[in-house]
KOLTI-32090 format. One line per 3 residues: for each residue x, z, y of N, C-alpha, C. Coordinates in nm, 2 decimals. Each point is the difference from the previous one (the first is absolute). Layout:
X/Z/Y/X/Z/Y/X/Z/Y  ...;
// end
This chain:
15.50/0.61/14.63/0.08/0.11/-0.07/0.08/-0.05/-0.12  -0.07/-0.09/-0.03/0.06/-0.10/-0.12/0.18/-0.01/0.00  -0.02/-0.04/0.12/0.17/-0.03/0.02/0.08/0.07/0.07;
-0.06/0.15/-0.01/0.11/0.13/0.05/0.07/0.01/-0.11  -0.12/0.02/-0.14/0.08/0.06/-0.11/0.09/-0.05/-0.08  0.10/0.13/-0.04/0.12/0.00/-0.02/-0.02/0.01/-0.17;
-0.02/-0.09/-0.10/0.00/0.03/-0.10/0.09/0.04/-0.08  -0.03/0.09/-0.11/0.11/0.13/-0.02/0.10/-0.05/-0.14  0.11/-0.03/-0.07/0.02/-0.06/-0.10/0.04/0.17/-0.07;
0.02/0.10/0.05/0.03/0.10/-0.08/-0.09/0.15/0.07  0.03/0.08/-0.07/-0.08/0.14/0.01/0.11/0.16/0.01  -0.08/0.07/0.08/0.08/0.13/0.05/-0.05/0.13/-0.12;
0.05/0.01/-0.08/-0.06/0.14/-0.09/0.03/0.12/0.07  -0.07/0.08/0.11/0.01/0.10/0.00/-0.01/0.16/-0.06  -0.01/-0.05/-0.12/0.05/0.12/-0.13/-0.07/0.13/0.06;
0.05/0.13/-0.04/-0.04/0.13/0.06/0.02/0.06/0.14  0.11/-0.08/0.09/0.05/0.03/0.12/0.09/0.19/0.00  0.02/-0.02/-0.10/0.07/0.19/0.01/0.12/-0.01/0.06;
0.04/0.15/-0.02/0.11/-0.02/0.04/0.10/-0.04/-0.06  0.15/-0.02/0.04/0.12/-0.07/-0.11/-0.02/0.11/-0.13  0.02/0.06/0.06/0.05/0.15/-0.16/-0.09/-0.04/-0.08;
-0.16/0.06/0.06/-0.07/-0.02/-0.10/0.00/-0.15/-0.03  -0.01/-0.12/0.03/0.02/-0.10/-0.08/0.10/0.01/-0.09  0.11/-0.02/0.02/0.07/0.02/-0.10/-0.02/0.16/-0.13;
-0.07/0.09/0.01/0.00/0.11/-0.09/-0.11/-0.10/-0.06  -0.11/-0.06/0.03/-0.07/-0.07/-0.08/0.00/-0.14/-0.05  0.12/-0.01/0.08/0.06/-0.10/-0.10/0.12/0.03/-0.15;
-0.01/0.10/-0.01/0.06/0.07/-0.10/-0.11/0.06/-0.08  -0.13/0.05/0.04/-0.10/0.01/-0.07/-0.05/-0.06/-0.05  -0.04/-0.10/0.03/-0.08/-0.11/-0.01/0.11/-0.14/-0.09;
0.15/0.00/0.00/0.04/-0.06/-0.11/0.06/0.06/-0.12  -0.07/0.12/-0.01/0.06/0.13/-0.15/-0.13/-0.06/-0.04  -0.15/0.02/0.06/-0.12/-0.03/-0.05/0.00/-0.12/-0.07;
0.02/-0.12/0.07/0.01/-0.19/0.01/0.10/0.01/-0.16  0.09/0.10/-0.01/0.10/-0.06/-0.10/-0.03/0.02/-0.13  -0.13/0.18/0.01/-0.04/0.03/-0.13/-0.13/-0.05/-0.02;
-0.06/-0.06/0.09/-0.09/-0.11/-0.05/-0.02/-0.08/-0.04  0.14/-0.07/-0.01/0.02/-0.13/-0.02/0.06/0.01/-0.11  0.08/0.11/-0.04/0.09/0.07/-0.12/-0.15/0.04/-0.13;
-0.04/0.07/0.06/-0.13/0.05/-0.08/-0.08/-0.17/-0.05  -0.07/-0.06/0.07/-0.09/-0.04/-0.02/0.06/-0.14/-0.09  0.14/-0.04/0.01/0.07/-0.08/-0.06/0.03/0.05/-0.15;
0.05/0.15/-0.03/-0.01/0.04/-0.10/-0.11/0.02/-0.14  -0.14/0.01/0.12/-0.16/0.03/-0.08/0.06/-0.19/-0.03  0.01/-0.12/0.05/-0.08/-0.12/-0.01/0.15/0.00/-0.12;
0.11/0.00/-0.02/0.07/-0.03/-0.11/-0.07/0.09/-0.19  -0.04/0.12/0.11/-0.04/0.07/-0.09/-0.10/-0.05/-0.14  -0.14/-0.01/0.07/-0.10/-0.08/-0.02/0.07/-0.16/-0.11;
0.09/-0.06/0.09/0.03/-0.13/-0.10/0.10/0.03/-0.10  0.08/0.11/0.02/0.06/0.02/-0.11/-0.08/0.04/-0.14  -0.08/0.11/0.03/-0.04/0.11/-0.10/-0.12/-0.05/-0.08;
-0.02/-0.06/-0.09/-0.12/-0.08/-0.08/-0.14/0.13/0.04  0.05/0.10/-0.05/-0.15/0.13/0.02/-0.06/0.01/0.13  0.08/-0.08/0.11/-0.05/-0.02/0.16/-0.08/-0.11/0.00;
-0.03/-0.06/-0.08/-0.04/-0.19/-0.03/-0.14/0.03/0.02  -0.08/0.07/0.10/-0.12/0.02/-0.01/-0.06/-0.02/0.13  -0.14/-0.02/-0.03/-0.03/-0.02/0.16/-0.02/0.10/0.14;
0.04/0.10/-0.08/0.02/0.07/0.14/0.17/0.03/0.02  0.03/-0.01/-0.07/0.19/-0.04/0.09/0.00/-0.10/0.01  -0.07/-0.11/-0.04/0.01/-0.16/0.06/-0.03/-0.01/0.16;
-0.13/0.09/0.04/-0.04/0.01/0.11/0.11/0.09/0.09  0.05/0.06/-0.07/0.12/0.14/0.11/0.12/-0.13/-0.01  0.00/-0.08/-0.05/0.16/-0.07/0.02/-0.02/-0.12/0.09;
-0.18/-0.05/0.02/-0.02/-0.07/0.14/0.01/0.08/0.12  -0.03/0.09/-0.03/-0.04/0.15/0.13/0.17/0.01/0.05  0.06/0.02/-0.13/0.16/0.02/0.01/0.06/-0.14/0.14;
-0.04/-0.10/-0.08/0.07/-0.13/0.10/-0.04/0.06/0.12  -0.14/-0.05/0.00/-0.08/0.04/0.13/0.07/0.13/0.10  0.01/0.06/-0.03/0.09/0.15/0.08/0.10/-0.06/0.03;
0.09/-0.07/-0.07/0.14/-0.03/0.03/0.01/-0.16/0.10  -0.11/-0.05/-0.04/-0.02/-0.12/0.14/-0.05/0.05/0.11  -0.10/0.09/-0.01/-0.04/0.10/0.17/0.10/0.03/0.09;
0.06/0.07/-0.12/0.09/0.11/0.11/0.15/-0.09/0.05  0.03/-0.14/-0.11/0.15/-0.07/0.09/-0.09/-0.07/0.07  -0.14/-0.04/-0.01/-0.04/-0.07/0.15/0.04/0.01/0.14;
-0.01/0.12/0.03/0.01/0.06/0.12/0.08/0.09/0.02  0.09/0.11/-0.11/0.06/0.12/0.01/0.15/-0.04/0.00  0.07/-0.13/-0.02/0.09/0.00/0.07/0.04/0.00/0.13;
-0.06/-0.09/0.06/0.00/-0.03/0.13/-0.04/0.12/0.07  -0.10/0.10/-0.06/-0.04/0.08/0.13/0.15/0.08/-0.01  0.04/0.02/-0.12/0.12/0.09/-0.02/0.13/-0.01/0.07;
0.03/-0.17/0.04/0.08/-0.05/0.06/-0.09/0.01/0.13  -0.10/0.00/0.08/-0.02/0.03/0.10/-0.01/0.11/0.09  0.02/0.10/-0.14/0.04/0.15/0.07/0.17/0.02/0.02;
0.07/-0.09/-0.06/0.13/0.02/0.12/0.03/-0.08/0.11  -0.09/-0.08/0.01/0.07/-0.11/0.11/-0.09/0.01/0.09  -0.01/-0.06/0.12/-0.08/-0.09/0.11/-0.07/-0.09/0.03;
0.12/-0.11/-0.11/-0.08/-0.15/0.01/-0.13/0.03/-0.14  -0.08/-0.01/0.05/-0.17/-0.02/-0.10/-0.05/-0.11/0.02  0.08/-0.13/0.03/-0.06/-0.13/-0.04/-0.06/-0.05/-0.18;
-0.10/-0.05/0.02/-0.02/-0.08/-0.09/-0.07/-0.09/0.01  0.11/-0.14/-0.06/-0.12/-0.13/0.03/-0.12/0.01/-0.01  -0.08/-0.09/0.04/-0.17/-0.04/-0.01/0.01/-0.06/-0.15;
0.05/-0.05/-0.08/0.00/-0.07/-0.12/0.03/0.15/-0.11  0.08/0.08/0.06/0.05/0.11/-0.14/-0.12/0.10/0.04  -0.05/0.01/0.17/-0.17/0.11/-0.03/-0.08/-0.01/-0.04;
-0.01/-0.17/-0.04/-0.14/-0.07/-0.07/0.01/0.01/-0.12  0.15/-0.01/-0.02/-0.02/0.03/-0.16/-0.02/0.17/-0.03  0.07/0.10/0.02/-0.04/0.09/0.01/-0.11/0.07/0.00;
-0.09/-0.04/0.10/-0.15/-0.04/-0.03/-0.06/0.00/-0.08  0.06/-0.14/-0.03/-0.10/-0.09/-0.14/0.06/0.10/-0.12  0.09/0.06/-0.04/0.05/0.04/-0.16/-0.07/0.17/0.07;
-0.03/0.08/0.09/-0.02/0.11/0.04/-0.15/-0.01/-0.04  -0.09/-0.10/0.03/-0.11/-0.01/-0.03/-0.03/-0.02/-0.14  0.05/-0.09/-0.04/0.00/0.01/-0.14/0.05/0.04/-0.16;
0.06/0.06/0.06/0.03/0.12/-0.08/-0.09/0.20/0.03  -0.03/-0.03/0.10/-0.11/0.09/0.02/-0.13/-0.03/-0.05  -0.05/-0.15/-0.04/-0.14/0.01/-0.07/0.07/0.01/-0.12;
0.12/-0.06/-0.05/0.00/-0.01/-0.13/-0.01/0.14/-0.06  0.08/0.12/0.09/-0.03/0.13/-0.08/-0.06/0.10/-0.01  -0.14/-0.10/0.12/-0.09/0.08/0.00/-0.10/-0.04/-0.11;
0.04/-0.08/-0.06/-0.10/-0.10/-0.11/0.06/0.04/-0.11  0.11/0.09/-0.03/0.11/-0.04/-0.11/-0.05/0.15/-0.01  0.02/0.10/0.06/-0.10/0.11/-0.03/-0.12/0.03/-0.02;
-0.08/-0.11/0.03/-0.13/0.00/-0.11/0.02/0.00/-0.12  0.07/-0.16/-0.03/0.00/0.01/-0.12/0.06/0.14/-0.07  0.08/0.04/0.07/0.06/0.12/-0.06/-0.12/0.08/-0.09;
-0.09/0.02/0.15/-0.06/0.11/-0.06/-0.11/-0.10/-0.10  -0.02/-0.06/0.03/-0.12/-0.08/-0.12/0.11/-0.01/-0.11  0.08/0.02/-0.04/0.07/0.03/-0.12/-0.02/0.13/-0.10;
0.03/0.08/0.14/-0.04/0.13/-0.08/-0.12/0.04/0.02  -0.12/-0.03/0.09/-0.13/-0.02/-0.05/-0.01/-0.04/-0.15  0.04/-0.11/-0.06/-0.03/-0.04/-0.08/0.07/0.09/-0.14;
0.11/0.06/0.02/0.06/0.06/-0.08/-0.06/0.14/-0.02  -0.08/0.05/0.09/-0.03/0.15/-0.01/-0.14/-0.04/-0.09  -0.06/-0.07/0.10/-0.20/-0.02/0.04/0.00/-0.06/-0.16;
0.05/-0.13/-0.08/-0.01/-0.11/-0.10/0.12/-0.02/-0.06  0.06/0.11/-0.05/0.14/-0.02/-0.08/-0.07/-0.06/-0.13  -0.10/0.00/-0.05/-0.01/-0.10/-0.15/0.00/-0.13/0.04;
-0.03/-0.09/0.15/0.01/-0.11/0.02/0.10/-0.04/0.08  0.12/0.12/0.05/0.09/-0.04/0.08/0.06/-0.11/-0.09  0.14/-0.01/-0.09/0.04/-0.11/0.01/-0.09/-0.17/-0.01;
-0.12/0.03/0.00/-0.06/-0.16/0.03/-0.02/0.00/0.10  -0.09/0.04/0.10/-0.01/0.05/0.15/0.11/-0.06/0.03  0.15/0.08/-0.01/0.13/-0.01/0.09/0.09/-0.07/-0.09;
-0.03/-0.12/-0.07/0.06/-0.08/-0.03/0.12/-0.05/0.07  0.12/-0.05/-0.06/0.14/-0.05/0.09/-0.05/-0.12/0.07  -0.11/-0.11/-0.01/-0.10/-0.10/0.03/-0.03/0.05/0.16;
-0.09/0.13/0.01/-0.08/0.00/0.05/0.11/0.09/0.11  0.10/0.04/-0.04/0.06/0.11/0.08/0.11/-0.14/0.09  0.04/-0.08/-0.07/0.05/-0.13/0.07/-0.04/-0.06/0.11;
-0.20/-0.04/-0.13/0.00/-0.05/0.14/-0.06/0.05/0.13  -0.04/0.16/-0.02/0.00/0.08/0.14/0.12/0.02/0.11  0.11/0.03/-0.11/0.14/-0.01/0.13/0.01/-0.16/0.04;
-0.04/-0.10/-0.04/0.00/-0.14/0.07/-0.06/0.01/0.11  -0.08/0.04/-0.05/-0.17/-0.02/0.11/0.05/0.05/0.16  0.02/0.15/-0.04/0.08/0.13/0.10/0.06/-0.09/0.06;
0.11/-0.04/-0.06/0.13/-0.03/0.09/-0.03/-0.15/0.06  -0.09/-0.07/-0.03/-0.01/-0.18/0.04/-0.14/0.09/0.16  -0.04/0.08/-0.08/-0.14/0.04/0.15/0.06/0.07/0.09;
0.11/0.05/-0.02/0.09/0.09/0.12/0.04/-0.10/0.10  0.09/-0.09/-0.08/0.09/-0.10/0.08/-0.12/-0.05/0.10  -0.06/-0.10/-0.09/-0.10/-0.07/0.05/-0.11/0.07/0.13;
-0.01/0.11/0.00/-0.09/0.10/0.12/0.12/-0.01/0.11  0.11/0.02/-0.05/0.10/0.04/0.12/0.07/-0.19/-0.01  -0.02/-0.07/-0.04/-0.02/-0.19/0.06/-0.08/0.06/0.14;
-0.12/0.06/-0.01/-0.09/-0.02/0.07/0.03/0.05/0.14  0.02/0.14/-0.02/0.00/0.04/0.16/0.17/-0.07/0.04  0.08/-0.07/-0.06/0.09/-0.05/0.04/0.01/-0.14/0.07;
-0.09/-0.04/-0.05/-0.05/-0.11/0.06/-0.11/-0.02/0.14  -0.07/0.14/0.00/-0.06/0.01/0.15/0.12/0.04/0.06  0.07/0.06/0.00/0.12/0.07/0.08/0.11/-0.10/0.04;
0.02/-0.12/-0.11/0.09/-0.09/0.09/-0.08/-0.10/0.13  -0.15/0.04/-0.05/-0.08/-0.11/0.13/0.04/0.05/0.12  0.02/0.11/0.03/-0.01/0.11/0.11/0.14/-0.07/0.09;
-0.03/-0.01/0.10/0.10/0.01/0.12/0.09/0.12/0.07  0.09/0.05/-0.04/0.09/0.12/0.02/0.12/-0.05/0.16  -0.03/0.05/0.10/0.04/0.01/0.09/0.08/0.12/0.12;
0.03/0.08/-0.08/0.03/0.12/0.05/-0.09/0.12/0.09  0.05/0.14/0.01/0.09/0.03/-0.08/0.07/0.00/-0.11  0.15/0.01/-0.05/-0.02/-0.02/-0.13/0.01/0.12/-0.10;
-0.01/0.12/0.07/0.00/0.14/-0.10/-0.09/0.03/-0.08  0.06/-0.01/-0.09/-0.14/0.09/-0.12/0.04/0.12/-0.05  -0.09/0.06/0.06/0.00/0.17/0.01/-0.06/0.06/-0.14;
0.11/-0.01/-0.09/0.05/0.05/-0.12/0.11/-0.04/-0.11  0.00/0.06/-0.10/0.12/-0.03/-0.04/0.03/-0.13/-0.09  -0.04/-0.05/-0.01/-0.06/-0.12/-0.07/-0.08/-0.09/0.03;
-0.03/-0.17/-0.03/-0.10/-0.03/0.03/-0.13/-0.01/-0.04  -0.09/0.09/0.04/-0.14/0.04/-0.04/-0.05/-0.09/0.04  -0.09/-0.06/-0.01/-0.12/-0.12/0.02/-0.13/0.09/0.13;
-0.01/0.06/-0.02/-0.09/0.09/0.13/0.14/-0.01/0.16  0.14/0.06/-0.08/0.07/-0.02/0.12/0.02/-0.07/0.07  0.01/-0.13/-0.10/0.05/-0.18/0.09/-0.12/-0.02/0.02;
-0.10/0.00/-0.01/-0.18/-0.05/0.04/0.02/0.03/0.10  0.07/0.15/0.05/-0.04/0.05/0.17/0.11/-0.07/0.07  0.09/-0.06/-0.04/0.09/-0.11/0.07/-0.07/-0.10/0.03;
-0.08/-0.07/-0.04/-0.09/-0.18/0.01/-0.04/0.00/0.16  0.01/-0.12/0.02/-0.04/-0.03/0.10/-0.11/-0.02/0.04  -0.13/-0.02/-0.12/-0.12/-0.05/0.02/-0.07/0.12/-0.12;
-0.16/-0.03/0.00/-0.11/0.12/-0.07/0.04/0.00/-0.11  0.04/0.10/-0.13/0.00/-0.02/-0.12/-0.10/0.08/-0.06  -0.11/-0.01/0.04/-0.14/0.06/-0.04/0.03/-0.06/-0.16;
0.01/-0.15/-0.04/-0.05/-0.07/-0.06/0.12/0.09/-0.16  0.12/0.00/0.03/0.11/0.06/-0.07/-0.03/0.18/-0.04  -0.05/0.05/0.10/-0.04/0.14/0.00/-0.14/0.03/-0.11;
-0.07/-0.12/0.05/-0.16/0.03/-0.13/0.06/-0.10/-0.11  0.11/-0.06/-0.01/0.06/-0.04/-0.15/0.07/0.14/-0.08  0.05/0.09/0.08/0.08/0.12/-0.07/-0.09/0.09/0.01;
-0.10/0.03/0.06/-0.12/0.09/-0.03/-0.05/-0.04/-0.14  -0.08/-0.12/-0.01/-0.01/-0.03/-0.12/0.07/-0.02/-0.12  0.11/-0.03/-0.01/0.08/0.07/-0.07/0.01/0.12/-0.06;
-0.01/0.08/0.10/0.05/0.14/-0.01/-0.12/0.04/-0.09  -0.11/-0.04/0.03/-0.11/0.03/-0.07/-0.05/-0.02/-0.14  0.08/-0.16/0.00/0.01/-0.07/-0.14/0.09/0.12/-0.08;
0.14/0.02/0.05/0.08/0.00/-0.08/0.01/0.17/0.01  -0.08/0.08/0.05/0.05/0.13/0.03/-0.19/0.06/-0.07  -0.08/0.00/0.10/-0.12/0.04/-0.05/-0.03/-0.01/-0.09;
-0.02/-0.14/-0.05/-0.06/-0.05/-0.17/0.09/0.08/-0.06  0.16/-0.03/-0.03/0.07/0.05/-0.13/-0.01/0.17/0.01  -0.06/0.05/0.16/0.01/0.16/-0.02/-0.07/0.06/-0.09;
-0.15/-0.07/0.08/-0.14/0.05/-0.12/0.00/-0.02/-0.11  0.10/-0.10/-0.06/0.01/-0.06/-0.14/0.10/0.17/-0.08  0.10/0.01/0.06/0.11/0.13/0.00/-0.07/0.12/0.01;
-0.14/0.03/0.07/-0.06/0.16/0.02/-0.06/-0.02/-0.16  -0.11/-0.14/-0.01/-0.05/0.01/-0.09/0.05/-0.01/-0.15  0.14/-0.09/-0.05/0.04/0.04/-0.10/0.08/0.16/-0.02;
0.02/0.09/0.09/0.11/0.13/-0.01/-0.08/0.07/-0.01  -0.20/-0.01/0.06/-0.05/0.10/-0.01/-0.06/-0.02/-0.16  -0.03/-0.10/-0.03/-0.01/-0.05/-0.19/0.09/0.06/-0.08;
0.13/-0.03/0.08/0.15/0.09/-0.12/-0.06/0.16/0.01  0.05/0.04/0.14/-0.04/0.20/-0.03/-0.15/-0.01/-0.01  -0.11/-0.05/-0.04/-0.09/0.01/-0.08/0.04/0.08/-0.13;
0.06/-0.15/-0.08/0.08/-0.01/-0.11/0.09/0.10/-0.06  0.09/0.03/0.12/0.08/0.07/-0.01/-0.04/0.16/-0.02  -0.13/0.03/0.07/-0.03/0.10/-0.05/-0.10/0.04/-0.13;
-0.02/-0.13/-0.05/-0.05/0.00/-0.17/0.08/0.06/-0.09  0.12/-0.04/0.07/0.15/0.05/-0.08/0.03/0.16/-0.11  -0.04/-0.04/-0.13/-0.01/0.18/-0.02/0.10/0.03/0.03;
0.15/-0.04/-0.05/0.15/0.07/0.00/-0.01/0.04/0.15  0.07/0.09/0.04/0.05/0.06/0.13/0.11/-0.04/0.04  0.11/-0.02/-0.14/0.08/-0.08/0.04/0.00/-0.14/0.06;
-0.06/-0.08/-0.07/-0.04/-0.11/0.04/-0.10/-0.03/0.10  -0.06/0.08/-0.01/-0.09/0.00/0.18/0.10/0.02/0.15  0.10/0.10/-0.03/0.10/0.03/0.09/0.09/-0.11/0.07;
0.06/-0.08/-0.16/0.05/-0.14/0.00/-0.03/-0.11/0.09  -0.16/-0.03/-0.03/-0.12/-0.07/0.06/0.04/-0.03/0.16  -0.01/0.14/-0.01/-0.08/0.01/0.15/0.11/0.03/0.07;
0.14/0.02/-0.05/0.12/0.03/0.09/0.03/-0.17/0.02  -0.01/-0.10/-0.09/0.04/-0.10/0.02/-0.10/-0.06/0.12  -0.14/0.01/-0.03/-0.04/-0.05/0.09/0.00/0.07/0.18;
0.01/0.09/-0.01/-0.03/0.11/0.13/0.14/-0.07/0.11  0.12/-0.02/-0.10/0.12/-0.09/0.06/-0.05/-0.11/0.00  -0.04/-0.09/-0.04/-0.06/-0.16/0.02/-0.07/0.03/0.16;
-0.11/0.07/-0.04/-0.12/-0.01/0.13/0.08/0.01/0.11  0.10/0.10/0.04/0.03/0.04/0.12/0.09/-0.14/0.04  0.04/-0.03/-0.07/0.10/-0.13/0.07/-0.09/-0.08/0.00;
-0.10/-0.06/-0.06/-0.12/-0.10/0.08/-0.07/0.06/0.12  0.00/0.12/0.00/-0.08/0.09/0.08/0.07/-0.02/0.17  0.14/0.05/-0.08/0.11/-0.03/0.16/0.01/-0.19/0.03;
0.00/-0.08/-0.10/0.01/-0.12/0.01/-0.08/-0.05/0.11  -0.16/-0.06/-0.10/-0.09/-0.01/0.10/-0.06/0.05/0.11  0.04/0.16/-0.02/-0.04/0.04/0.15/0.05/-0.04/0.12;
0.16/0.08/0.00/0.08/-0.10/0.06/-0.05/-0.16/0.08  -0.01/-0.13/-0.10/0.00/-0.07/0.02/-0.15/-0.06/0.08  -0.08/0.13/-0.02/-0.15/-0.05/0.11/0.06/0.11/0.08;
0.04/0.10/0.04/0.06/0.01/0.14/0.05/-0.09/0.08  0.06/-0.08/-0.07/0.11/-0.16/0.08/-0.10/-0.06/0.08  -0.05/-0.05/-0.11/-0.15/-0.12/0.01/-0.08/-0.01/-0.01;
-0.05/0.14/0.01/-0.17/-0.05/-0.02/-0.06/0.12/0.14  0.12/0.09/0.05/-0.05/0.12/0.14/0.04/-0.06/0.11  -0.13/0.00/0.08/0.06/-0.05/0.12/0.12/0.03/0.04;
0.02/-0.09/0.13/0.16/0.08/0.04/-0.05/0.09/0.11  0.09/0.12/0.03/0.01/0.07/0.08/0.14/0.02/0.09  0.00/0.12/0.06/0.13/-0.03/0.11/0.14/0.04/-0.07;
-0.04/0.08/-0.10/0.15/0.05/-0.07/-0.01/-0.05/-0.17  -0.06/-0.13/-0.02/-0.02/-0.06/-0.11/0.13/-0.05/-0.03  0.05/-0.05/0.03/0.11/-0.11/0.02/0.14/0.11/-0.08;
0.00/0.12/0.07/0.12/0.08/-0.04/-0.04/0.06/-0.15  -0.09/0.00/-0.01/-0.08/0.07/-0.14/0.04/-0.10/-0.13  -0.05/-0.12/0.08/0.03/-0.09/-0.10/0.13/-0.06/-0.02;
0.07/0.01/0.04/0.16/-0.02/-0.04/0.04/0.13/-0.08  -0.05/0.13/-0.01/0.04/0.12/-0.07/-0.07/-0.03/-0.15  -0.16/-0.07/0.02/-0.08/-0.03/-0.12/0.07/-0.13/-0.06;
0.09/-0.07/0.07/-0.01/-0.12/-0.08/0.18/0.02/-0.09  0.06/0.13/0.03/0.11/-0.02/-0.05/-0.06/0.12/-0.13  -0.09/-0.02/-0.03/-0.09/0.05/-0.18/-0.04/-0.09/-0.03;
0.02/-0.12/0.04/-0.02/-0.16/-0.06/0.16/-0.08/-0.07  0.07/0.02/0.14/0.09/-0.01/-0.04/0.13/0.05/-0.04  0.02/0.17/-0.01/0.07/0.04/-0.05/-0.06/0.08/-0.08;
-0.06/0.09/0.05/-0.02/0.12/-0.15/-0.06/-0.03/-0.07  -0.11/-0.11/0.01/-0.12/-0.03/-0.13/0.12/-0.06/-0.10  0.07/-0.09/0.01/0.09/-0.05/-0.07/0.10/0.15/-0.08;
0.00/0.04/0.04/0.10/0.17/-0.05/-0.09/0.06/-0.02  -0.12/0.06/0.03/-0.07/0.07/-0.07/-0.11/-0.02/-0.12  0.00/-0.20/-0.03/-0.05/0.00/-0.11/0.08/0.02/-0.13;
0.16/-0.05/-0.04/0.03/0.04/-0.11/0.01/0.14/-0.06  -0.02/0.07/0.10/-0.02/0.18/-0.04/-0.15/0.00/-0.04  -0.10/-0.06/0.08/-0.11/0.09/-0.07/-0.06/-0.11/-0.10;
0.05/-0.16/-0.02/-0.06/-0.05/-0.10/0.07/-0.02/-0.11  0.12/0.02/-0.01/0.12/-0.01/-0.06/0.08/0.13/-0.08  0.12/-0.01/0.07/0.07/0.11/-0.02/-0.06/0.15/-0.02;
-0.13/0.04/0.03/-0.08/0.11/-0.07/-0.01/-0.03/-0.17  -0.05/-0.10/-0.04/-0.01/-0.04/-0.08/0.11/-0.01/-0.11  -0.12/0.07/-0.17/0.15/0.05/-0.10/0.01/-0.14/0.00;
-0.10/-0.12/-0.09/0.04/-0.13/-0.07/0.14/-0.04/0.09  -0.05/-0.03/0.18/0.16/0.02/0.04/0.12/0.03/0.03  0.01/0.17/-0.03/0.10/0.04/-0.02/0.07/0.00/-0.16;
-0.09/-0.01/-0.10/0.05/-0.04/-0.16/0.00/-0.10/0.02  -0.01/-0.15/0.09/0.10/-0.12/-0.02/0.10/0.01/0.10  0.04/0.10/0.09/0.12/-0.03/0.07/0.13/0.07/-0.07;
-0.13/0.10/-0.10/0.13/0.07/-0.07/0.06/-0.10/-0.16  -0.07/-0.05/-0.01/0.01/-0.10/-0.12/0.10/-0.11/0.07  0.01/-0.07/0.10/0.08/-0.04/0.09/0.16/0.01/0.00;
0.00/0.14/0.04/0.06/0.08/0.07/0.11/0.06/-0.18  -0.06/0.02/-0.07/0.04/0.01/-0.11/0.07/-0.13/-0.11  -0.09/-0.12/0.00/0.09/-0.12/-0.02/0.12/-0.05/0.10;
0.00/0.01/0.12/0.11/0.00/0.10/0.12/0.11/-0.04  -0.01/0.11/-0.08/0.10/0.11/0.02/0.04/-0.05/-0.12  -0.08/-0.07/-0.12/0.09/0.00/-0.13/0.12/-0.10/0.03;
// end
């Protein structure tokens, strides 16, 4: 059999399969979204470095969160955008590996980058007499080092079982992008070995930081409800009740992908679940961790006001 196969140098993205109309109406949806995400989350990371009263460690962490959004979503959201008008859905074997590789790692990094989040404001609600030592500029450094060298480096890993693999056609990957579960079901040989590398993963990087996330938010609304002011209880708990649900939609989401078995209509689910990875998580985080927010709306208006003089 060795010497039937046709080894593949490029890949078929079969995207959503709709019809023309609807492709193209959502290709008009889908780049209004791409443009104010990228518009938005570009404005929060200038914001943050302009404005000295943002110089804190929880806009330090929203202006990694900020990159992070805006590297997700040009990962993959141009191409699928250009694949909803055309036919040809080629893409080399060298540009899906990378795709891959920056899709993966950029997914632990923001799933780890919202820890920290919330271990920030754990610390700020639960121990505000020892927050600035705790969340030193030191220690907030060298956590986003850490984050962003352990992302890459996990996603080294499954990139490196995946170039072992022998790819011989078919060559469609049945979704819009290249997902690492999709090209696995392309291989020519067992990828048991690749599949119980992203299981554990998922576990590392999804389970651990969850229970870490139930257990500091249920410490804050503890906290939160020590709170005598009403006003400030309201505050509390509007900020956080918006936090939870986007880790809530995050990591759920993301153990649907990988961690439930597959079933017969898994495949279509997950191209609908995986474009809240890559397009709307990116757009719907500057509204609920951001742009809600007065500190950043009194520096866009401080901004916005030195620009008019």
């Amino acid at each position: 059999m060795g010497g039937n196969r046709s080894w593949v140098s490029e890949f078929v993205l079969l995207g959503f399969q709709l019809s023309a109309e609807t492709e193209v109406l959502l290709f008009w949806v889908f780049s209004l979204i791409y443009t104010f995400s990228l518009l938005a989350n570009s404005m929060i990371f200038a914001l943050i470095c302009l404005d000295q009263r943002l110089h804190t460690p929880m806009y330090f962490f929203l202006s990694h969160l900020a990159i992070i959004d805006m590297s997700f979503a040009s990962n993959s959201v141009p191409r699928m955008l250009a694949n909803l008008l055309t036919q040809k859905r080629a893409i080399s074997f060298v540009q899906c590996t990378l795709q891959i590789f920056l899709y993966l790692a950029f997914a632990h990094i923001e799933c780890l980058i919202l820890v920290a989040m919330a271990y920030d404001r754990y610390v700020a609600i639960c121990h505000p007499l020892q927050y600035t030592v705790i969340m030193s500029w030191r220690v907030c450094t060298v956590l986003a080092t850490t984050i962003w060298s352990f992302g890459f480096v996990l996603s080294v890993v499954h990139l490196l079982l995946l170039l072992r693999l022998p790819f011989c056609g078919p060559c469609e990957v049945n979704h819009f992008f290249c997902e690492i579960l999709s090209v696995l079901k392309l291989a020519c040989t067992d990828t048991w070995l690749n599949e119980a590398v992203i299981f554990a993963a998922s576990v590392l990087v999804l389970i651990g930081p969850l229970c870490f996330l139930l257990v500091s938010y249920t410490s804050i609304l503890w906290a939160i409800l020590k709170i005598q002011s009403g006003e400030g209880r309201r505050k509390a708990f509007s900020t956080c009740s918006s936090h939870l649900c986007v880790v809530g939609f995050f990591f759920g989401i993301a153990m649907v992908i990988y961690m439930v078995p597959e079933s017969p209509h898994k495949k279509e689910q997950e191209k609908v679940l995986s474009l809240f990875y890559n397009l709307f998580n990116p757009f719907l985080n500057p509204l609920i961790y951001s742009l809600r927010n007065a500190q950043v709306k009194d520096a866009l208006y401080r901004v916005l006001q030195v620009r008019s003089r």
